[in-house]
C-alpha positions as CSV (number, residue, x, y, z in Angstrom):
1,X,66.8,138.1,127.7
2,X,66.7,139.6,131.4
3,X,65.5,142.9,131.8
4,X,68.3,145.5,132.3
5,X,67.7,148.5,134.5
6,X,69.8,151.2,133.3
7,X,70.4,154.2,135.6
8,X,71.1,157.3,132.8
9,X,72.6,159.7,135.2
10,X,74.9,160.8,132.4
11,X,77.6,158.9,130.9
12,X,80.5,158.7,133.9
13,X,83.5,156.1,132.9
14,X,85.6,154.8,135.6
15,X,89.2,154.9,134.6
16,X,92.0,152.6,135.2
17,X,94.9,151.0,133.6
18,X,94.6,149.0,131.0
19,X,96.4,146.1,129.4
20,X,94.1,145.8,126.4
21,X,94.7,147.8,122.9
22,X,93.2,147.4,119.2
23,X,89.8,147.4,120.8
24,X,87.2,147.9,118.0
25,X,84.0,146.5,116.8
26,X,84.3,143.3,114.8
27,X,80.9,143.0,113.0
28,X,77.0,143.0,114.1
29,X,75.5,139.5,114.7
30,X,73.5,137.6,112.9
31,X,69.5,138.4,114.1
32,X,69.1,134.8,115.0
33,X,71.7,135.4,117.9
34,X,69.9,138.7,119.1
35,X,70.9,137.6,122.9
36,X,74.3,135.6,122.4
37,X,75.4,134.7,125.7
38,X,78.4,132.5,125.2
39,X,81.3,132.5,122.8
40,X,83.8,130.2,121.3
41,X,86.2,130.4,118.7
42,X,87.2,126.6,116.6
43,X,88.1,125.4,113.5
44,X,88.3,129.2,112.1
45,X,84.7,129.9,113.0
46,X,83.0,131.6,115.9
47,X,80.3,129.4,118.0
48,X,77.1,131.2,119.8
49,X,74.1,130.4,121.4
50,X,70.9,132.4,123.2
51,X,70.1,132.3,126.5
52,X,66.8,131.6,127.6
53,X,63.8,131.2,125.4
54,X,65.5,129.7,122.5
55,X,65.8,126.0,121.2
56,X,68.7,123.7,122.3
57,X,70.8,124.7,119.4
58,X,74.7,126.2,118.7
59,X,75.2,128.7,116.1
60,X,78.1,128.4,113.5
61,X,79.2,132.2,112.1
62,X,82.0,132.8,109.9
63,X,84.8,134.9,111.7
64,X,85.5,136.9,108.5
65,X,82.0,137.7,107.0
66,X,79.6,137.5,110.4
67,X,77.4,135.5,108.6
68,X,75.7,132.4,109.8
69,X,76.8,129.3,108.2
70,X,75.4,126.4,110.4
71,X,72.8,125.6,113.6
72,X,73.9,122.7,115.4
73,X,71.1,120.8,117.8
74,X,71.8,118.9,121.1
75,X,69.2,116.5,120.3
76,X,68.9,115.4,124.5
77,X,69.6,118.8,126.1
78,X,66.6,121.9,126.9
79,X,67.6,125.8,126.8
80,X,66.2,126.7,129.8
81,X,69.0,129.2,130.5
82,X,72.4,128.8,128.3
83,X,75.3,131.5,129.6
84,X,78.1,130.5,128.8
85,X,81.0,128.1,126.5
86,X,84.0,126.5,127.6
87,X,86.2,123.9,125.9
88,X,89.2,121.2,126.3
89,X,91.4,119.3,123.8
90,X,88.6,117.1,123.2
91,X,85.2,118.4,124.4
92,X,82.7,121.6,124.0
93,X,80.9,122.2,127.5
94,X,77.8,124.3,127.3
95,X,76.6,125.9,130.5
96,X,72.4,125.6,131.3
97,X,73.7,127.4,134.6
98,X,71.8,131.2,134.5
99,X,69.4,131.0,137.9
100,X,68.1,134.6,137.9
101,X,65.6,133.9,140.1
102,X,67.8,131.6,142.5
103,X,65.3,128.6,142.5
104,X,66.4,126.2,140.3
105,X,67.5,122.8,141.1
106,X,68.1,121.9,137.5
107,X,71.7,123.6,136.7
108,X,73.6,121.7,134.5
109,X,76.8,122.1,132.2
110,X,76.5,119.9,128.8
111,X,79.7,118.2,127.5
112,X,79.4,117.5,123.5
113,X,82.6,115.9,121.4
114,X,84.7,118.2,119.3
115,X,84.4,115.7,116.6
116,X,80.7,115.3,116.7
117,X,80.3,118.9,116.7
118,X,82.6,119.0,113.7
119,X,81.2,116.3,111.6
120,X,77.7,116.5,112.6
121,X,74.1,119.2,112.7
122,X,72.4,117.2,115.4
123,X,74.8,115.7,118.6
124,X,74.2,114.3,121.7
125,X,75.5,115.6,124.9
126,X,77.0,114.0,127.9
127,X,75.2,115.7,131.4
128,X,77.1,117.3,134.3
129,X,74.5,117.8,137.2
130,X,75.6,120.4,140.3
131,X,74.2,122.3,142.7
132,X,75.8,124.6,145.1
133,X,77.6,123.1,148.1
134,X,76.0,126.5,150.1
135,X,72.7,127.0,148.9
136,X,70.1,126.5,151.2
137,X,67.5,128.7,150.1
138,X,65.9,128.0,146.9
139,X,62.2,130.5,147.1
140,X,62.6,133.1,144.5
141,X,64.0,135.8,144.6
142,X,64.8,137.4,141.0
143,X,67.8,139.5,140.7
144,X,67.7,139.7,144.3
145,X,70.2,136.3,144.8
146,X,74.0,135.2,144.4
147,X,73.2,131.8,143.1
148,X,73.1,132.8,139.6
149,X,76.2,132.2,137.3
150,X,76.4,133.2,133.7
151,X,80.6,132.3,133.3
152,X,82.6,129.2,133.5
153,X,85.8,128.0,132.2
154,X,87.4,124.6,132.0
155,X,90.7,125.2,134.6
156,X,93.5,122.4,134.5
157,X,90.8,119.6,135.1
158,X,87.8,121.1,136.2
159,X,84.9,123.3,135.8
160,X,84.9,127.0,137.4
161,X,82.1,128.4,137.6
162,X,81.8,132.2,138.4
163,X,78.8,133.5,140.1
164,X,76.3,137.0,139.4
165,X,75.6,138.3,142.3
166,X,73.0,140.6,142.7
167,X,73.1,140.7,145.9
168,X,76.8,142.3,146.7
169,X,77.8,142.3,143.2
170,X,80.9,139.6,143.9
171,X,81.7,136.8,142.0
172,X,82.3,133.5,143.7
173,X,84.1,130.5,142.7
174,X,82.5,127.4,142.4
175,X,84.9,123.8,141.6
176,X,83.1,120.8,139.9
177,X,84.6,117.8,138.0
178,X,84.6,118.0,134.1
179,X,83.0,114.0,134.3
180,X,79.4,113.3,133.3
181,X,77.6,112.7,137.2
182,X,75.8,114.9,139.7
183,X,77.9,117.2,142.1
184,X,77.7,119.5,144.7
185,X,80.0,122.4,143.2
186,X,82.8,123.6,145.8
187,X,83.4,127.3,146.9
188,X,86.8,128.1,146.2
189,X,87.5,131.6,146.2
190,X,85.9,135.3,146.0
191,X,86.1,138.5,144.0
192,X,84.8,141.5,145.1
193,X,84.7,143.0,141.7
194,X,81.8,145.1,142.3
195,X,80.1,143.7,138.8
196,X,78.0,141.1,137.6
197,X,79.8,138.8,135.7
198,X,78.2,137.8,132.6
199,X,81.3,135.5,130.8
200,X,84.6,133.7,131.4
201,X,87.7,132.6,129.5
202,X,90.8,131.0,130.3
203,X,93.9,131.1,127.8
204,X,95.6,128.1,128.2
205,X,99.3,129.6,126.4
206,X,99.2,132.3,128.4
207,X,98.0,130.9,132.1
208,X,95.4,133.8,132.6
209,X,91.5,134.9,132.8
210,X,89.7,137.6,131.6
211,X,85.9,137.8,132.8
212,X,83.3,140.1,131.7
213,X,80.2,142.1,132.8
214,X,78.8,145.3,133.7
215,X,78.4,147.5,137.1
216,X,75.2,148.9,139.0
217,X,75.1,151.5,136.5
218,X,75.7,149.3,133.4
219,X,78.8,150.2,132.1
220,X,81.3,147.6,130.6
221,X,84.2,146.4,132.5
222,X,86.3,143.3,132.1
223,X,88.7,141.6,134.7
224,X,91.9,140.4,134.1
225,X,93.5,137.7,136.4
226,X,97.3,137.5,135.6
227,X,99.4,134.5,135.6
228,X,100.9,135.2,138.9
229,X,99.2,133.9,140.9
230,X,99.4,131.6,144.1
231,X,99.3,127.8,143.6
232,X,96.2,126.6,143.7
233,X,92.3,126.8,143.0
234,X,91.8,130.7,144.7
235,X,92.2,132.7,141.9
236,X,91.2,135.9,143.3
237,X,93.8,135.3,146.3
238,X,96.7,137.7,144.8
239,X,94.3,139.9,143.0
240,X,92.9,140.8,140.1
241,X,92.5,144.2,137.4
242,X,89.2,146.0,136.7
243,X,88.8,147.3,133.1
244,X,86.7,149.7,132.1
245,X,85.6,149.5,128.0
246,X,82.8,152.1,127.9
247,X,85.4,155.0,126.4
248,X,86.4,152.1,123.7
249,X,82.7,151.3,123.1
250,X,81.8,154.7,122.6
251,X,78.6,156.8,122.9
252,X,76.1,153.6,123.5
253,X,78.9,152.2,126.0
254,X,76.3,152.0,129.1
255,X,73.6,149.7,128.8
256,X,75.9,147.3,126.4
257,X,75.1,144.2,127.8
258,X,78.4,142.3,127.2
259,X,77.8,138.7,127.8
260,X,80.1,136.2,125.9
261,X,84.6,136.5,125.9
262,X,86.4,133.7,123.9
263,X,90.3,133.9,123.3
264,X,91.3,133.4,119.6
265,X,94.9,133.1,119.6
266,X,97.9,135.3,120.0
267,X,96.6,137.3,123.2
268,X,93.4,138.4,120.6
269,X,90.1,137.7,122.4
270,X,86.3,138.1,121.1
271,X,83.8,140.2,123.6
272,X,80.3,139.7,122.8
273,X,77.1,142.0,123.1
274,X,73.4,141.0,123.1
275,X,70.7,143.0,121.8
276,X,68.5,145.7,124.3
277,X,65.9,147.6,123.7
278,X,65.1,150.3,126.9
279,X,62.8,153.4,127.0
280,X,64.1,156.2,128.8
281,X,62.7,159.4,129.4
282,X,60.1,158.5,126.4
283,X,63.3,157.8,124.5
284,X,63.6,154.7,122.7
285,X,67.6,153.4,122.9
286,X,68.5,150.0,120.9
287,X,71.8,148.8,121.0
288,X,72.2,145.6,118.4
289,X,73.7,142.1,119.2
290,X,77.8,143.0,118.1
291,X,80.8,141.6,118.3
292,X,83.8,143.3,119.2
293,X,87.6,142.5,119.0
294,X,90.8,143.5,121.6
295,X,94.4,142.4,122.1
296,X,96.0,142.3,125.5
297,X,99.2,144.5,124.8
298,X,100.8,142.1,128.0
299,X,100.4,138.9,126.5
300,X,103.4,137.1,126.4
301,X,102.0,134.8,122.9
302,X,105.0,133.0,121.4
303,X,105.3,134.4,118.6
304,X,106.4,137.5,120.3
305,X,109.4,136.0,122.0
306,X,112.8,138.1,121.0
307,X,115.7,136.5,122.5
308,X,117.7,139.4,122.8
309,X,115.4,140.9,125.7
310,X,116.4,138.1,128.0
311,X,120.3,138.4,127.7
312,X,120.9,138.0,131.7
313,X,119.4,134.9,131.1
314,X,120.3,132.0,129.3
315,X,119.2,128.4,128.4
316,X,121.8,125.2,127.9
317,X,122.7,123.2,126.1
318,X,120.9,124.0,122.6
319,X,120.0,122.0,121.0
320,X,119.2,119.5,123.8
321,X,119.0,115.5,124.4
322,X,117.9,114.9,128.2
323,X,118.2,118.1,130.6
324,X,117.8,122.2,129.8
325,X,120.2,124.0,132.3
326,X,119.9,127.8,133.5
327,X,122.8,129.9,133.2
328,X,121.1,133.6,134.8
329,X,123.5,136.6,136.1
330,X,121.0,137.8,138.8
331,X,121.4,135.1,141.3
332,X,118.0,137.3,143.3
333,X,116.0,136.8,140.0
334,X,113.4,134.3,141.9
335,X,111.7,131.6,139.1
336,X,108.5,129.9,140.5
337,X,106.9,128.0,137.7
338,X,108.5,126.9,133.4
339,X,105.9,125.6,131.1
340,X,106.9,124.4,127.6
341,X,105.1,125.0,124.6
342,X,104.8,123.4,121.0
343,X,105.6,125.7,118.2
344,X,101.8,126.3,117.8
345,X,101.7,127.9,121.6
346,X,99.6,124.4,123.3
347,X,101.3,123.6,126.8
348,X,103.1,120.6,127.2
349,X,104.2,120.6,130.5
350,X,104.3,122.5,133.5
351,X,106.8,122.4,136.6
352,X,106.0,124.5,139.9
353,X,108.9,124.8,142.4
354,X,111.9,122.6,141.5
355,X,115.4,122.8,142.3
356,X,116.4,124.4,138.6
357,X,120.2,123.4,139.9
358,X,119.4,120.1,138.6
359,X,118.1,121.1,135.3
360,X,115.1,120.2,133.7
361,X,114.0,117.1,132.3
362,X,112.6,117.2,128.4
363,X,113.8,113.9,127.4
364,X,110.5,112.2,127.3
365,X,109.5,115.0,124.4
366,X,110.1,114.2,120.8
367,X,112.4,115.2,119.0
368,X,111.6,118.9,117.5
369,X,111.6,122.6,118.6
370,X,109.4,123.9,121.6
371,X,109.7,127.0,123.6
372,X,110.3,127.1,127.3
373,X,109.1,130.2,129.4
374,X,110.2,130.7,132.9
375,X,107.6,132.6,134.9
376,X,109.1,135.4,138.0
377,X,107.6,135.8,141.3
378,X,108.0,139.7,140.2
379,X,105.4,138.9,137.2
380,X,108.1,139.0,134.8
381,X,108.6,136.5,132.0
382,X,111.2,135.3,129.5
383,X,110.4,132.7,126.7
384,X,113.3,131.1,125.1
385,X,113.3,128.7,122.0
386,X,115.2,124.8,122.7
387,X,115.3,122.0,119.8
388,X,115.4,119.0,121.5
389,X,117.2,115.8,119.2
């Protein structure tokens, strides 16, 4: 656990507006996850690890009770500083990628098999090496650096890794393959968030990122990156929301050192907190490891699709053999990307910038329903429901 240096000048929440709602605290953690750092959410349970200090293990806890059902050990990997989780179809990636002190030359991102995890208590990890493409420097300079990362996400087919800079308090984007080897990672974009970021998710269904962390006088924030965004790897390049959660917190909001965010389904998402202990003023303040549990109110999950809010645009023929034609009133409404779903909200397909005159291919889907949403250069969206035959 990294020493926090809270700044009690009174308790001063930054405002701003706010797609998340139901925010609320899920249950304390378990004590043998005092400083969780990543999170995960399979198979119904929720997956955890320590950062520094600990063995190379993953923690199993049950998403209804909080308690801790099962330790998992990569055999071949060392803890030296586990931040954060990420996950494909197939894989769990764990991220050995916190450099506080900005002199490591070690960084590494361990790839495990979903099935392995599942089926077994001790696994063997593939190894992704990196280093940054910029970093030159490498004496030590502890919280005084911006080569230290505690977030990353698996993006289309690739690793993102988000910096902590404690330097200018960005973040900054770095781009490595998902393939066991040894990289140098590639700077792709920049947020000037005026945080340090402490954990990353991407939600798949919905095409967007949330990031967590905390400012320069430790109060919670997320960041939300919408699904509007500019083709391509720089994320930050049309923007990005700050969130402040210390008035849903509460009274021990700043000095929460929120560290791990995982999306569970239907725009629901998991925000973890590590334990800290701090004296202040001969005070003693504690603030146990916790899990906590929000909704983003603008999610546009499936299973809140009502096709009577899109009546000035319609979908046909349905059902459909070969090609899904647009029939839409507002000839000015401008359409820049369609994904399709399966009933269970996991992305087929996507399509960026197509003539839509033409229609749109879903023969080579089997035969069943899916759902097809049409994203709006205005950040609108409208999900409609096809069977194909």
């Amino acid at each position: 656990m990294k020493q926090l240096l809270l700044l009690f000048t009174g308790l001063i929440y930054l405002s701003s507006f706010s797609q998340i709602s139901d925010f609320k605290i899920k249950f304390d953690l378990p004590n043998e996850v005092a400083e969780t750092s990543g999170l995960l959410f399979l198979n119904g349970k929720i997956i955890t690890h320590n950062d520094s200090g600990d063995s190379a293990n993953l923690y199993e806890i049950d998403s209804l009770t909080g308690n801790l059902t099962r330790t998992i050990i990569i055999s071949n990997a060392t803890n030296i500083d586990w931040e954060d989780l990420s996950e494909d179809d197939t894989h769990i990636y764990i991220g050995d990628i916190g450099n506080n002190s900005g002199n490591r030359i070690d960084l590494k991102i361990y790839k495990i098999l979903k099935t392995d995890y599942l089926t077994e208590n001790a696994i063997t990890a593939e190894v992704i090496n990196f280093s940054y493409e910029d970093q030159t420097d490498f004496t030590t300079k502890v919280n005084a650096n911006n080569f230290d990362a505690e977030a990353f996400v698996i993006y289309q087919d690739s690793i993102l890794i988000f910096t902590k800079n404690w330097t200018n308090f960005k973040t900054n984007v770095y781009k490595i393959p998902k393939i066991a080897g040894t990289y140098s990672a590639e700077k792709i974009s920049t947020g000037n968030v005026q945080l340090l970021i402490t954990g990353a998710t991407y939600n798949l269904t919905d095409d967007i990122f949330f990031l967590c962390g905390y400012d320069s006088t430790a109060n919670p924030f997320l960041v939300f990156i919408d699904n509007n965004r500019t083709s391509g790897s720089n994320i930050f390049d049309s923007g990005y929301q700050r969130i402040s959660i210390a008035s849903e917190i509460g009274q021990d909001a700043q000095g929460s050192q929120v560290e791990g965010i995982t999306n569970f389904g239907n725009g629901k998402y998991y925000l973890s907190r590590e334990f800290v202990s701090t004296i202040q003023g001969g005070v003693t303040f504690n603030f146990p490891q916790r899990l906590y549990e929000f909704s983003d109110s603008q999610s546009n999950t499936l299973v809140a699709v009502k096709e009577e809010d899109s009546i000035d645009f319609k979908i046909y023929p349905n059902p459909v053999n070969s090609k899904i034609y647009i029939k839409k009133t507002n000839s000015e409404l401008p359409l820049f990307k369609v994904k399709i779903f399966s009933v269970i909200g996991k992305e087929i397909n996507k399509t960026e910038i197509i003539d839509y005159s033409k229609g749109i291919d879903i023969s080579h889907l089997k035969n069943g329903t899916y759902f097809i949403r049409f994203y709006f250069k205005d950040r609108q969206t409208i999900t409609k429901r096809f069977v194909k035959f």
